[in-house]
N, C-alpha and C positions, 0 to 999 in steps of 0.2 A: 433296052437301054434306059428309059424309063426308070423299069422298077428296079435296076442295080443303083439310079442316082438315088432315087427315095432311099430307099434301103440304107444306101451310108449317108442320107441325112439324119434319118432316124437314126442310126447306130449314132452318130457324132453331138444331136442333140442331146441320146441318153446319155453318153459318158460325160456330157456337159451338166445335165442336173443331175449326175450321180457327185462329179466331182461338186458341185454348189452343196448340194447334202452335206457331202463329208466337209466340206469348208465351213458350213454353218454350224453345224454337227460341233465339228473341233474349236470355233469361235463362243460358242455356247458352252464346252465344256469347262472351255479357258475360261469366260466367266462364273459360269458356276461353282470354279472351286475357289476363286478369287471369292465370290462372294462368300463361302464355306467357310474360311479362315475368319470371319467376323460373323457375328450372332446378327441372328434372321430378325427381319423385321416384325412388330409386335413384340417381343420379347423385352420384360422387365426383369431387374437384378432391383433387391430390395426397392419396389416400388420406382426403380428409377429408369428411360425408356433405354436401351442400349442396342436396339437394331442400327446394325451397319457397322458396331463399334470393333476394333480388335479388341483381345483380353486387356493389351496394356493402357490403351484408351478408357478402357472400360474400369480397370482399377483405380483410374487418374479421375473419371468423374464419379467414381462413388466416394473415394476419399473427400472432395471437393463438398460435396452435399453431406456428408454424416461427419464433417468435422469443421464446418462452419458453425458458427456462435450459437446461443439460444436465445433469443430475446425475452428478458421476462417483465414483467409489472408485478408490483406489491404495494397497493395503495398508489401514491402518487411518485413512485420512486420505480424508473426502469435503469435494465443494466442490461449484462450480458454474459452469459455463462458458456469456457471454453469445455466443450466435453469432453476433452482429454482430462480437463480440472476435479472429476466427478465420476471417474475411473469408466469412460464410456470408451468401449472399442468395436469396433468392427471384423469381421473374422472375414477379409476378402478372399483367400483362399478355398479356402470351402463354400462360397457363391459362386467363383469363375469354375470351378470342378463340378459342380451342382450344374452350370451353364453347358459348360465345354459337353456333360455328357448328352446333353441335350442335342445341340448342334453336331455333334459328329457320331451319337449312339445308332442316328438310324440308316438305312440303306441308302449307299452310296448313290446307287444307278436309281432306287426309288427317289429319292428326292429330286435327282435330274430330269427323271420323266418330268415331274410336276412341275418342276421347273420349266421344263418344256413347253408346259401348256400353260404357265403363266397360273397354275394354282397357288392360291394364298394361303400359308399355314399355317395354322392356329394360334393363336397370341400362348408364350409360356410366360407365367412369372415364376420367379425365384426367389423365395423367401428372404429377408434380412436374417442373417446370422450375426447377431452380436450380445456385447456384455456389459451390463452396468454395475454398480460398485455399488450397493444400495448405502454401505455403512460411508462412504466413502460423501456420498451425495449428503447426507441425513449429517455430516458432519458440515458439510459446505452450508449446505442453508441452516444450519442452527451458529455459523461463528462468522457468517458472510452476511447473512441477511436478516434473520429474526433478531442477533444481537443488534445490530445496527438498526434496525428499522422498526421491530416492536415497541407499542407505547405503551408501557406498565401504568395499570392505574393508577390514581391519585387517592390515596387516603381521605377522609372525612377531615375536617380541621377544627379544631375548639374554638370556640366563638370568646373571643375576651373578654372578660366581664360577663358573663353568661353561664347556663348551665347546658347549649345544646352547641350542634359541631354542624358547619357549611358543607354539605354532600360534597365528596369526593368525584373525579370525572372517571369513568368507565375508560379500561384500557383496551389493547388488543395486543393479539398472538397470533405468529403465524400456524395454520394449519396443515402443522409438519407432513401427518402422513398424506394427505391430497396433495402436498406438493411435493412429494416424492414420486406420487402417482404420474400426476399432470407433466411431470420434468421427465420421468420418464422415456413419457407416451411420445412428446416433442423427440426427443433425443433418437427415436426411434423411427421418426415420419422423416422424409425426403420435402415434406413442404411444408407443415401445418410445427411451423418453429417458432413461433411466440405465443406466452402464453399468459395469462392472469393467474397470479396465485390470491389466493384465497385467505382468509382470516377468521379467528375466533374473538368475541368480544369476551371480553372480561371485566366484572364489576367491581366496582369502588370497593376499596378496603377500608375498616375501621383506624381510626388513630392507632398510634402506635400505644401500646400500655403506659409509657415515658410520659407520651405525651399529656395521656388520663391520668395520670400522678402530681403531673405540673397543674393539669385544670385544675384538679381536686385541692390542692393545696393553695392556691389562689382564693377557692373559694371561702377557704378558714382563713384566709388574712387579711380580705379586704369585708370578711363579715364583722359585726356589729360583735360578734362575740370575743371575750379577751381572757376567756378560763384555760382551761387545759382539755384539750381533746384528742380522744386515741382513735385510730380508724385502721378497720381493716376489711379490707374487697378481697375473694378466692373467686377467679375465673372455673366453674364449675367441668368446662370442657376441658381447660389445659393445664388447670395445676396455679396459673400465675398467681401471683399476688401482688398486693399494693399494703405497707404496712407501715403508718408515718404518727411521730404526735406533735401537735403543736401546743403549747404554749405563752399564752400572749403574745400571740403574732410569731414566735420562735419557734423555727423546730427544734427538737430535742431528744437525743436518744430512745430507740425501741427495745434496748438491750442493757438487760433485759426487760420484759415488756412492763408498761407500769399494772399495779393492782390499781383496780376502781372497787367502790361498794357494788357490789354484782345487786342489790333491790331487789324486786320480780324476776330478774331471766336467771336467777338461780334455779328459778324455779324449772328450767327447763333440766337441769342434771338430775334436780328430785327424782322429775318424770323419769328421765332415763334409766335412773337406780333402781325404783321402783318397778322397772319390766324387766332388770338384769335379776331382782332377787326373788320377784312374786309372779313372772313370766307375765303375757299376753292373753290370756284367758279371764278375761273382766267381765266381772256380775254386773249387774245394772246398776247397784250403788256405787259397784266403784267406776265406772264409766259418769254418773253425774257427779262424782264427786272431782273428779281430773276436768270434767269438761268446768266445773267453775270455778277452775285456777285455772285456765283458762280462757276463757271467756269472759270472765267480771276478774281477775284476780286475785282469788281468795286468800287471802294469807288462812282463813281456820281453816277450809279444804287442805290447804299446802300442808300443813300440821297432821291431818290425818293420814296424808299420805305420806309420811314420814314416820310414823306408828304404827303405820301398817308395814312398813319397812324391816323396822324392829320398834319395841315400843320404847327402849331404853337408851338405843345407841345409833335410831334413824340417819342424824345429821355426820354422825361418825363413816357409816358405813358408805355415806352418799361421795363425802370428802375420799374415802378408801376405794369405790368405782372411779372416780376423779382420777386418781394418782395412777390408779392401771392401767389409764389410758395414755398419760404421758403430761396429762391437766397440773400440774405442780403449783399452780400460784390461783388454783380454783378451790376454794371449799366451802362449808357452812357446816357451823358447830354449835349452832342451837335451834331450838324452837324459832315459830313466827308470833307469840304468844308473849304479852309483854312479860317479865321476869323470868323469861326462861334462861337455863342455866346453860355457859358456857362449855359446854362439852371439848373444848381445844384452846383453852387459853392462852392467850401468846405466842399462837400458833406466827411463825417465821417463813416466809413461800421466798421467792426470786424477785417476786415481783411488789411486796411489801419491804424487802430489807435497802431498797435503793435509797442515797439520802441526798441525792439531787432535786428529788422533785415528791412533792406531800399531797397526796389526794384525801387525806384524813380516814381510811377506808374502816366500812362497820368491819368493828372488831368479831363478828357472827357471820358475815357472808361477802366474800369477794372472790375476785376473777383478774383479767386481761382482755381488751379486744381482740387478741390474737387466741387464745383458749378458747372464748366459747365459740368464736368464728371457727373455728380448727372443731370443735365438738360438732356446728351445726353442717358443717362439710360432710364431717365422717359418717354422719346421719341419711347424709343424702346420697354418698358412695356407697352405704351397707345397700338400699334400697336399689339403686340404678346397678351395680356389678357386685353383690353379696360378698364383697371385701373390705377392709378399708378397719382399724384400730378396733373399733366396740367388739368386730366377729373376733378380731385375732386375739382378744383381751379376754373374752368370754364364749368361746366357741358352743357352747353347748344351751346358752343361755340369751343371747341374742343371733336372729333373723332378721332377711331382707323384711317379713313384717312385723317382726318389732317396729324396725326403725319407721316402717309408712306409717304405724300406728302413731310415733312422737309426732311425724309432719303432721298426719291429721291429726292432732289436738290442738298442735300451733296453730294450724289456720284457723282455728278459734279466737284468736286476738285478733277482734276487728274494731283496733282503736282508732284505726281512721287518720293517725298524725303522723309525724316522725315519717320513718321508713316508708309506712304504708300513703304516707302523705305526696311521695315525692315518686307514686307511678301512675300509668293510666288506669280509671275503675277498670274493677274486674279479675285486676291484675292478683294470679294468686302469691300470697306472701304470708307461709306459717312462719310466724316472729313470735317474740314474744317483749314488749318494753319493760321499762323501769322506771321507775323514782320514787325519790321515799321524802320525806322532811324531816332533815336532822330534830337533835335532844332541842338546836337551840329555835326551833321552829320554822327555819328556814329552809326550804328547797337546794341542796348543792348538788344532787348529782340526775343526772336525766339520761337515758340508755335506752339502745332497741339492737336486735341481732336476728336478723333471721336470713329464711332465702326466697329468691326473687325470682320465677319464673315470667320471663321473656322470651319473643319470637326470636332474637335475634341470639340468646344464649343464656343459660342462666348462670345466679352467684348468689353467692355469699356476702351480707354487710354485716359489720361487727360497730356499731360507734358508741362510745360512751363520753361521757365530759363530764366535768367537774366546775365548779367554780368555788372558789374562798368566801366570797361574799355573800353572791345569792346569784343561782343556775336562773335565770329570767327566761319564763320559757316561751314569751314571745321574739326571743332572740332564737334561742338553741333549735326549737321548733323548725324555721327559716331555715337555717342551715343546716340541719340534717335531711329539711326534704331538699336543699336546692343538692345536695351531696348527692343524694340518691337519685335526682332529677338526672346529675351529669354522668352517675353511671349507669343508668338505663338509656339514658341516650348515647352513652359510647355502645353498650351492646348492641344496639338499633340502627346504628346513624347507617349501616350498610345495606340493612335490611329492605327486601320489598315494601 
């Protein structure tokens, strides 16, 4: 009697925890596929945590996070960038599919086990899938932010009354491609969305050319001098010029340019003639005999190298190199030798026939500041890019060392004034000056043209004056070197 009671206790408590089994069993299953329909805990979708979430929970907070603002700073100026504005998108499609296979790719009853036993499954992340518009961004920060918020340097400024310029203040820029970088990166992070952009400095610029025209011409009218003088500056890097004349305090047409008595820096077309017709290949006489026109300038040296030219029609031939280069209102038609004979009388140029304004020019040798400025350029373009008028004029008879040979003999005038007065020692400058004293023994014309190696850029200066009464050259002196002062210091004023 006994063992028939146990027996169907035992039968009744097994069927008791068989049915508990299958009730826990089926309570567990029920949650487990409850939880199935939502992504497993540890699991990130672009960096963001979505255990527990459904898919459409899960669309709703990565939209939330990848299309919230970007904070930015740019110096002392914040804002805020929408990333729709800068063509950023997100591809949630293809991260919930990248998910879902996740979640549902492995064995059903496998993951239940584990579930059973309260095992914890690996954290998955799921890469960000998306797209940014680079051309799109590079346009937003260059007409949203750089135009607005970039400080463009300050040019240098002429000092009034003066011949030097007040340093300019250093600007900035923004540094477009790291903030296309850095905007990126934010756009693309779930946290790490403010950023610092970054800058480039940019140094002070020189006056503007305008404004070195206005100095320059200040500086002839509040000087002591009251003759007529013609000026001409050729930026050697860009072509500019500067080409003005005044007049007792007035300016006065450059058109066309005036004739001056070219003196000594005729002397420098001799030279050029002379290696167009007898080449570069110099004896040692003729090598001292150029170095002391020169260097002391010789008018009887200047004579023989004009007979050596041709002995009968030197000054002819020099005026005929002249013309082929485009020089019209530049010649010399005799000797340097008192009584020598007029080889081009009544010669008529562009720049002699004007009858507004009289510089009395020797009937034997004249020019333009704008001529021999334009000859000493072409001189310094043969050598630096083996082009420029002399080669195209004489292709077969002038080289880039022809023309270094001219510069080297110029830097042999080490007169020490003028031009060469108005830079810092050291400074090279093959020139060559002028002046001569008229029939009636007075001083009227004072000249210098050469070019001017500087740190900050080289040129060309062309200046010549006149005066009716008498060139005083403790006046003209002054203002050719304060002239040259204020165009060395416009090339400079930028400079380290």
């Amino acid at each position: 009697m006994r063992n028939r009671n146990t027996n169907t206790i035992l039968r009744g408590l097994s069927i008791l925890f068989l049915i508990g089994a299958f009730v826990l069993t089926v309570v567990s299953l029920i949650a487990y596929s409850r939880q199935r329909t939502g992504y497993p805990n540890g699991m990130t979708i672009a960096g963001v945590p979505v255990g527990g979430l459904s898919p459409a929970e899960t669309s709703q907070r990565l939209l939330e996070v990848y299309t919230s603002p970007i904070e930015v700073r740019y110096d002392e100026a914040v804002f805020h960038i929408d990333p729709g504005a800068v063509g950023f998108s997100i591809d949630i499609d293809t991260m919930l599919a990248a998910a879902d296979l996740t979640r549902t790719g492995g064995s059903f009853w496998g993951g239940f086990w584990d579930y059973l036993w309260n095992r914890e499954t690996l954290p998955t992340q799921i890469p960000l899938s998306a797209s940014v518009s680079e051309e799109r961004l590079r346009e937003f920060l260059q007409n949203e932010i750089a135009s607005r918020y970039d400080k463009p340097p300050s040019p240098a400024q002429p000092i009034p009354g003066g011949t030097s310029f007040l340093p300019g203040a250093p600007g900035q820029t923004l540094d477009l491609d790291r903030a296309v970088l850095i905007i990126t990166n934010a756009l693309r992070s779930p946290a790490n969305r403010s950023v610092a952009l970054t800058y480039n400095q940019t140094t002070s610029t020189r006056p503007t050319f305008d404004n070195l025209e206005i100095l320059l011409k200040q500086i002839v009218t509040t000087s002591e001098f009251d003759g007529l003088i013609g000026f001409y500056l050729m930026d050697l890097q860009t072509g500019q010029e500067i080409h003005f004349a005044i007049n007792n305090k007035q300016e006065i047409s450059i058109v066309p340019d005036i004739a001056f008595t070219a003196s000594s820096t005729i002397k420098l077309p001799i030279l050029t003639s002379y290696l167009i017709n007898r080449g570069t290949e110099l004896d040692a006489q003729t090598i001292d005999v150029i170095t002391r026109v020169f260097q002391i300038s010789d008018n009887s040296a200047t004579d023989l190298i004009l007979e050596r030219i041709d002995p009968n029609n030197g000054p002819v031939i020099v005026t005929q190199n002249m013309e082929a280069i485009g020089l019209t209102s530049t010649y010399i038609s005799g000797m340097f030798f008192l009584g020598a004979p007029n080889l081009l009388p009544g010669r008529v140029t562009p720049g002699n026939s004007r009858t507004d304004v009289f510089t009395d020019p020797d009937p034997y040798s004249q020019t333009t500041p704008s001529e021999m400025g334009i000859l000493v350029a072409d001189i310094y373009q043969c050598v630096q890019t083996g082009g420029g008028a002399l080669i195209a004029a004489f292709p077969n008879r002038i080289t880039p060392s022809t023309c270094q040979a001219i510069i080297d003999f110029l830097a042999l005038d080490k007169f020490g004034a003028l031009i060469q007065g108005g830079v810092p020692d050291g400074t090279l400058i093959p020139h060559k000056h002028g002046f001569v004293l008229s029939r009636d023994g007075v001083m009227h014309d004072i000249s210098d043209v050469g070019i001017v190696y500087s740190p900050g850029g080289n040129f060309v200066l062309s200046i010549y004056t006149y005066h009716p009464v008498q060139n005083i050259w403790d006046i003209t002196n002054p203002l050719v070197v304060n002239l040259t002062q204020a165009v060395y210091n416009y090339f400079n004023s930028a400079s380290p």
